[in-house]
N, C-alpha and C positions, 0 to 999 in steps of 0.2 A: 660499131658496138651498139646493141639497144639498150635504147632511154625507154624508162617505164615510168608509166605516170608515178605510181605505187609500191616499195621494193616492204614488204612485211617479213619480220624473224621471227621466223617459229610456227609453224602449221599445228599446233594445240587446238584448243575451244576459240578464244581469242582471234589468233590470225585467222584462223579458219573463216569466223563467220566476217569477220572483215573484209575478206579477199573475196567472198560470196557476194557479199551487199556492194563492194563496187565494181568487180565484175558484170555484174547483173546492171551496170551504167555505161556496159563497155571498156571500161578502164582496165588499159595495160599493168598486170598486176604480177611483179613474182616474187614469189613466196618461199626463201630458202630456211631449210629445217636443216638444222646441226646433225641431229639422226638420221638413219635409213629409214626409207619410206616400206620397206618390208613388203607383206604383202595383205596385202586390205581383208583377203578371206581369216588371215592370222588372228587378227585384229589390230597390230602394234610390230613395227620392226625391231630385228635382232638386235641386242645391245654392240656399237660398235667403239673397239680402243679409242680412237681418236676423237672421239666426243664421249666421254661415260659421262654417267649421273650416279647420283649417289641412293645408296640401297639403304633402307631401314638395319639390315642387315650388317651393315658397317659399323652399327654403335656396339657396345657391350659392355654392360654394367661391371664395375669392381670397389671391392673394400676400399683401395687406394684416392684419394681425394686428388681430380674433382667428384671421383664415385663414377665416371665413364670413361671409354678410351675409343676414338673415333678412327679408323681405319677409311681406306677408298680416298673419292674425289671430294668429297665436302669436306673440309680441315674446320677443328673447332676448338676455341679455347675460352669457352664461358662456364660460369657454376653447375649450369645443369647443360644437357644436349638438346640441341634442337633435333627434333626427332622423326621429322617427317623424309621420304624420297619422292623424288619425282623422275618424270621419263623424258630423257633427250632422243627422240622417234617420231616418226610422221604420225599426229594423233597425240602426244604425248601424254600427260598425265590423263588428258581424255580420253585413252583408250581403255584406262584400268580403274576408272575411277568406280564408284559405288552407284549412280547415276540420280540420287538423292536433288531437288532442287524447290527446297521452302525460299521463300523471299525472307528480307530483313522486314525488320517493324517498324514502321514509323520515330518510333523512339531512338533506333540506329544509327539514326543519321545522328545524331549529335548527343553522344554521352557526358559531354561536359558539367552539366547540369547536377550529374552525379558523380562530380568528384574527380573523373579519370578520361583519359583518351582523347581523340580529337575530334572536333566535328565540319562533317562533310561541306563541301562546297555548294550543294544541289540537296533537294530532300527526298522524301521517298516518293511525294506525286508527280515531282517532273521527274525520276526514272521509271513510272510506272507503267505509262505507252509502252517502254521498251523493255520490261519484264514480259508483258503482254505479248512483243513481237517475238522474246527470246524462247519463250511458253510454247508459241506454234511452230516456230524454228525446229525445237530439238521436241514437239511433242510430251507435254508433259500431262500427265494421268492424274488428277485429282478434284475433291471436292469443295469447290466455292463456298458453298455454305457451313462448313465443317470449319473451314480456315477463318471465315469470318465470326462465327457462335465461339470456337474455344482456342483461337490464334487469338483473333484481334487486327485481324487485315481488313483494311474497310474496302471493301469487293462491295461493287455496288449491287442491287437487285437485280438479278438478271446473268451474273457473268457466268461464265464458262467455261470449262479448260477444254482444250483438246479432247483428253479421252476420261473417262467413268474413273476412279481411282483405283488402285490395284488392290486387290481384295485383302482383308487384314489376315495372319497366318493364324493356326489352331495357338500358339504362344499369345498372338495379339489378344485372342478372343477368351483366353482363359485370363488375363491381367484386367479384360475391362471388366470381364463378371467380376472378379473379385476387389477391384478397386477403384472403380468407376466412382464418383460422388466424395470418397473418403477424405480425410483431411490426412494431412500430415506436418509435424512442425519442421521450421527451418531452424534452426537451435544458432543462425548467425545472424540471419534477416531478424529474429524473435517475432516471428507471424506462422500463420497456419496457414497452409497451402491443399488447394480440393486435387484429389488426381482425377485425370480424365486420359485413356487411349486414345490418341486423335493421331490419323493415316497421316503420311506423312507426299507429299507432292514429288514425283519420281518423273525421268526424264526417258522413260521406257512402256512400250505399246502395253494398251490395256484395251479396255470396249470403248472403241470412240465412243464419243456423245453426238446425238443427230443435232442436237442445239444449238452446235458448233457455229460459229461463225454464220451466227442470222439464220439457222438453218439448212447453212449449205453442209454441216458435218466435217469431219477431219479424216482423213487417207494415212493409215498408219505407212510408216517409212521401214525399207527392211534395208536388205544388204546394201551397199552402196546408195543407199539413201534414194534406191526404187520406190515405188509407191507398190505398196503391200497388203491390200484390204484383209487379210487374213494373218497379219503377226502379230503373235500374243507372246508376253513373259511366259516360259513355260516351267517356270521353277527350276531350272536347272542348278541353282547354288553356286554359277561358277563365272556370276559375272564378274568379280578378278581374280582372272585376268582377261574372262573372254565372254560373253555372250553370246554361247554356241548359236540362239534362235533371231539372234542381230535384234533383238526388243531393245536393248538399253541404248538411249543416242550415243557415239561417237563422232567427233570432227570428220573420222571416213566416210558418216553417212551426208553431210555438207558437201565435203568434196566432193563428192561422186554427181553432185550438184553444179558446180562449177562450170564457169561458162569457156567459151574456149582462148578467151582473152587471160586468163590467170594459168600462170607459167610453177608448177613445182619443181625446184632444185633441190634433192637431198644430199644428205653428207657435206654440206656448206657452211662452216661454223662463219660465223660473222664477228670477226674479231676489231673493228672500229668503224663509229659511225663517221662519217665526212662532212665536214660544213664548208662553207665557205668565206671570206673576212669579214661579210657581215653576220656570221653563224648559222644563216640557215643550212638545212640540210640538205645533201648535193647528190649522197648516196653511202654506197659501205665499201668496207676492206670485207673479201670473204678469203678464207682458207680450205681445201679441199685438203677431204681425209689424207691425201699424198704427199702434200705441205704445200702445193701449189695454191700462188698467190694471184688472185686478182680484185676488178674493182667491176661493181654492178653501180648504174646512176636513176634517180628516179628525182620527179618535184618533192616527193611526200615519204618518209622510210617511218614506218610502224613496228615500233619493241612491241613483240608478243611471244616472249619467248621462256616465261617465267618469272614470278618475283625474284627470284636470284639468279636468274641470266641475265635480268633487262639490266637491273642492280651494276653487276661484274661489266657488264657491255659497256655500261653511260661510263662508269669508274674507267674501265682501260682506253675509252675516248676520250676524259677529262671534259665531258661535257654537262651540262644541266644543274652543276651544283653549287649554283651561288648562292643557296640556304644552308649548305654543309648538310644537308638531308639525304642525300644519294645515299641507298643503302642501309638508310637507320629505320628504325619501328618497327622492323620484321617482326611481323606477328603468324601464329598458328592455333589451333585449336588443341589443346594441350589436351587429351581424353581419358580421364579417371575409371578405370573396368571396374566394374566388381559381379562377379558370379557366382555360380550357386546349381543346386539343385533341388529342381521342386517334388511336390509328394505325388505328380503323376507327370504320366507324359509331355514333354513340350512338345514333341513333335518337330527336332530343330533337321537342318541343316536342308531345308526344301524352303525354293521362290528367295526374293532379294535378301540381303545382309541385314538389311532394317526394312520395316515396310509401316513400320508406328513406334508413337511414342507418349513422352509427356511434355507438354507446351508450358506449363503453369510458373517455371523458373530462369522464363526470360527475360521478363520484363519487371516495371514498379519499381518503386521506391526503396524496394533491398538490393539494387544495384551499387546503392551508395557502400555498402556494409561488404559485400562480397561480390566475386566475379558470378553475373548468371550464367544458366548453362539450360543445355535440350539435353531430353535422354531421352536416347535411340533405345529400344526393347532389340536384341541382339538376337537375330532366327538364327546363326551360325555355332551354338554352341557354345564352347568355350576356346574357340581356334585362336581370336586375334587374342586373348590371355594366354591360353597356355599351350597353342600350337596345338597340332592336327592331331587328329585322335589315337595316335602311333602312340603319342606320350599318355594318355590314360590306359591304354595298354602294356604298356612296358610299366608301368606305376602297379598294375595291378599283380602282374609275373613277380615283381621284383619285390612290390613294399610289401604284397600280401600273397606269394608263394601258389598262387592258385593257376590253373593250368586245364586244358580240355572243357567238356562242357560246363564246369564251372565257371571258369573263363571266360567261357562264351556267353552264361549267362548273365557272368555281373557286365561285360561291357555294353551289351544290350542296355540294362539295367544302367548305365551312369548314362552311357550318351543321350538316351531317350529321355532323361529326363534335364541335361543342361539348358542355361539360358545365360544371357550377357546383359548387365544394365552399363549403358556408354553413354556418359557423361561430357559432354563437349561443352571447352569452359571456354568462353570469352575472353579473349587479352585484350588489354589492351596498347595502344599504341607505344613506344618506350624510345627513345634514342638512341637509349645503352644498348638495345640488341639490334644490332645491325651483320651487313655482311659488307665485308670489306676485300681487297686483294693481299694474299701473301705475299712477302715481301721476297721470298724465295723460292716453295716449291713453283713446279710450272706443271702445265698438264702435257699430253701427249704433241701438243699442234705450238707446246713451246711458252705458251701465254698464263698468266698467274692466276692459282687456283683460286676458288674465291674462298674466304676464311668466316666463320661465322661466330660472332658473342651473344650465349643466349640467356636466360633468366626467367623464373617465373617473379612475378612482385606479389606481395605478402594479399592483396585484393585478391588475386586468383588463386594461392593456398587458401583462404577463408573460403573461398567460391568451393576446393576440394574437399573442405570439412563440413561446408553444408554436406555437398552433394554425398560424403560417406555417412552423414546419418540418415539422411534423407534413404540413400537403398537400405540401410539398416531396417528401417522403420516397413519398407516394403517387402523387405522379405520377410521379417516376421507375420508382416499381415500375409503374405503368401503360402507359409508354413514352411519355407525354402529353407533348406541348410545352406549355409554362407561357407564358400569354400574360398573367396577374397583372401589370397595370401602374396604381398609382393617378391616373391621367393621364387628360383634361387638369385642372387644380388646379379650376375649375368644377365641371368636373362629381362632384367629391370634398368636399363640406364637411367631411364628418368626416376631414380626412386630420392626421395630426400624426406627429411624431418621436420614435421610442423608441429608447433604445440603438441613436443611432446606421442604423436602419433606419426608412423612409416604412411607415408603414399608413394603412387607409383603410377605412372603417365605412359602413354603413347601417345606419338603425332599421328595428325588427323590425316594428312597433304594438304593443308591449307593453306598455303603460303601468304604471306599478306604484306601492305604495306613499307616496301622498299623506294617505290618514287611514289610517296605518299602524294595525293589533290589539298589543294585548297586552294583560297580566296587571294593568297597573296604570293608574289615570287620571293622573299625576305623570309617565309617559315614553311615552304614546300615547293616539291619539284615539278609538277604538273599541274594545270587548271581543270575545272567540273568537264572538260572536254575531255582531258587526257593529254593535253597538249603540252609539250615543254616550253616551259616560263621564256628562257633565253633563244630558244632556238627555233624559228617558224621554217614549217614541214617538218620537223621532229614530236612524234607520239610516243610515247610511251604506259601498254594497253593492259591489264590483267588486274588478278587481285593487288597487285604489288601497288596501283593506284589507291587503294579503298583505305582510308583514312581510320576505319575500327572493319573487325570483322565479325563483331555480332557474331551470334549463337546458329545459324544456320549454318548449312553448307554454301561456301561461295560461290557456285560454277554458274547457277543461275543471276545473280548477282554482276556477278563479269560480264556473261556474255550479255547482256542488258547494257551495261557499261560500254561495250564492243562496239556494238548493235547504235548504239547511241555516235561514238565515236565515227563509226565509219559515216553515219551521217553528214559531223560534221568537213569529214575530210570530204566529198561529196561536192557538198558546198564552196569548199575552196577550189576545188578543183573549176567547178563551173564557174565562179569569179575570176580564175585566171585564165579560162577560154571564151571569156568574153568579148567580144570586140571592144577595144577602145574609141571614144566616142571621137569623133572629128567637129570641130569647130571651124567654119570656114568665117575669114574676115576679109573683109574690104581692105583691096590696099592703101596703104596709109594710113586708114583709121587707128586709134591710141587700141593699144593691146588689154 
């Protein structure tokens, strides 16, 4: 049987770049993904029985309390639903993600200060190298100077991304004319906040910069992660589920990088990890889609397989959890819509999902009062509200009888003028929401589905009544009709009551915080490495490590995290093919 240096679960963002960084040192590396590896032109493999994941599509809002009802693989029995899915496939959630990657803020690292959450092991300058390498990695299109004038990222004089940023859409460009400078009050923070459009950092080809790297410039990446001096986003609108012109990174375009020392296995659920009496890690139990059982062994086995896989994995191994942390603080970015339509063209459903926004409500001292948030300016219409434009069609036959070129004319008329304001709220870290094993059902391959307890805390409702006055305030300065209704109660799981006003939430897919980091093994499961407390050569790699998730998108964040990680596995590795030193003695002499 082969012994691998390196055995990684889950071929995502995560494994991926892990199994790249130590491949590229020659390490025997293999990499089994519970999904099919599909086919790479697809972008993402076929959903298969014997490993599902859980679909957005599985929640459904009702009158009946808890006010949701959770069907499919994720089982859930908290006050509100945790409302995000993600993808068990080769590429996983990185095949469909939005390709979005601002960094965290300095401040991120430790929100204790203000009341809530937990803080980081590491701060935001010793991950900054490896934002830096994750940047060039998956290509990321944005403006230094921009980030640092109205972010607030201290980017030194000089820096660089990859490529030119991706141009702002006709929506972006009519929100800064009209509200660029302006104030608006936060009626929870009681402060007055200026709006500014500011692009937003994308992991998808735009016009390199010659700048690039001292001037040697950057090689956009296309299919299979070829060097592609000619690939551009071409607006296609459809980057999920697919980025017909291969602009947005995917873990496929990594792989396709991949040295010949990193072995993929798909359809391999990895159902325990292996230690040995003194706990380290030795290798895994895998199960193949057929039930067939075996055992893969390596020095070093790296969880990357999801915050709620790595979660369910460590649980049905009984390992890691001598803080009683396995699994608890699951966090997500809980995301407040509100829509509208303006009194001329937006111009929606052309080039990314977002492509700007507004920075001004993530950071300072109203952290303490309510949860902050980013708000994406939404190019897509009003689709992740109230679904594809089929339903403003059938709205208009049905509520208002109208039919033929009238028909034609008013849906012209609403589509062309929709817009989305998405609000992505900070949670913070909690105990109470955790994901645990069912003590009953089982999934297809026999093993216990994982159960989830979720909750918003009253900090992130204040955080939703900012942010509903706060788009109040901007549509009026817009002239926009506010069509924000959480209705009908189906199609709203997340809807609940706050002071007195209805909100109503989508998951973001941000999973976060199941084997939270920190400083000590007594109040978490991993160290600033990624590494498990009790068990050496056990990692445990993704957002599921990240102690808060902050108001950005985390993919960039992780794979920095990754990137960093494989590092240090790297190191270990060399340490233990070191020669041992010989000391020769005299015989006789005292030892």
């Amino acid at each position: 049987m082969t012994r691998y240096d390196v055995i990684v679960v889950g071929a995502g963002v995560a494994g991926t770049l892990v199994a790249h960084r130590l491949g590229r040192h020659g390490r025997r590396v293999l990499v089994l993904e519970a999904g099919a590896a599909g086919s790479a032109e697809a972008g993402h493999g076929e959903p298969q029985p014997a490993a599902p994941g859980p679909e957005v599509t599985d929640l459904v809002g009702t009158d009946q309390a808890p006010g949701f009802r959770a069907a499919g693989y994720l089982l859930q029995n908290g006050p509100l639903p945790y409302a995000s899915g993600y993808v068990r496939a080769n590429g996983g959630t990185g095949n469909v993600w939005t390709g979005l990657t601002p960094r965290m803020l300095p401040e991120d690292f430790d929100t204790e200060p203000f009341g809530y959450g937990r803080r980081w092991p590491l701060t935001y300058d010793r991950l900054e190298p490896y934002y830096r390498a994750a940047e060039e990695e998956m290509g990321v299109a944005a403006d230094a100077a921009e980030q640092r004038a109205h972010v607030g990222l201290p980017f030194p004089d000089g820096h660089v991304f990859p490529m030119r940023p991706i141009p702002p859409t006709h929506l972006d460009r009519i929100l800064a004319a009209r509200l660029d400078g302006v104030q608006v009050k936060d009626p929870v923070a009681l402060r007055e906040v200026e709006l500014r459009v500011v692009g937003t950092p994308h992991a998808r080809n735009g016009v390199p910069d010659p700048r690039y790297d001292d001037g040697r410039g950057y090689v956009p990446r296309g299919a299979h992660g070829r060097p592609d001096p000619d690939s551009r986003c071409r607006g296609h609108a459809s980057c999920i589920p697919h980025c017909p012109s291969y602009a947005k990174y995917t873990p496929l375009k990594t792989q396709g990088t991949w040295s010949g020392s990193v072995t993929l296995r798909d359809r391999s659920v990895v159902s325990r990890v292996l230690v040995d009496g003194d706990g380290r890690a030795t290798g895994v139990e895998v199960r193949a889609h057929d039930g067939a059982v075996s055992v893969a062994h390596a020095d070093v086995v790296v969880l990357a397989a999801h915050a709620v896989e790595n979660a369910r994995l460590l649980l049905l191994s009984r390992l890691a959890d001598r803080s009683g942390q396995v699994g608890r603080n699951l966090m997500d970015h809980p995301v407040l819509l509100t829509w509208g339509l303006l009194p001329q063209s937006a111009g929606p459903y052309r080039g990314p999902g977002s492509t700007s926004g507004f920075e001004g409500f993530r950071a300072g001292p109203a952290r303490r009062r309510r949860a902050p948030f980013r708000i994406e300016i939404g190019n897509w219409g009003w689709v992740w509200a109230k679904g594809p434009v089929d339903h403003d069609v059938a709205e208009l036959i049905t509520g208002q009888g109208l039919s033929g070129s009238e028909l034609r004319r008013a849906v012209g008329d609403r589509i062309r003028r929709q817009f989305t304001l998405q609000f992505e709220m900070e949670q913070g870290a909690d105990p109470a929401n955790r994901v645990t094993l069912h003590p009953t059902e089982r999934d297809p391959l026999g093993l216990p589905r994982p159960l989830v307890t979720y909750d918003l805390a009253d900090h992130v409702k204040d955080g939703m009544a900012a942010a509903r006055a706060v788009s109040e305030q901007i549509f009026a300065l817009l002239g926009a009709e506010d069509h924000t209704d959480y209705t009908p109660v189906e199609a709203w799981p997340g809807r609940f009551e706050h002071a007195g006003r209805t909100y109503g939430y989508r998951g973001a897919g941000h999973a976060a915080g199941t084997h939270i980091m920190g400083d000590s093994p007594a109040t978490s499961v991993v160290d600033g490495w990624q590494r498990c407390w009790d068990h050496p050569g056990l990692y445990a790699v993704g957002c599921g490590s990240m102690p808060s998730v902050a108001t950005s998108n985390p993919t960039l964040t992780m794979a920095a995290l990754a990137l960093r990680s494989a590092e240090r596995i790297e190191a270990d590795l060399v340490a233990r093919d070191r020669p041992a030193s010989l000391v020769l003695r005299t015989p006789g002499a005292p030892a």
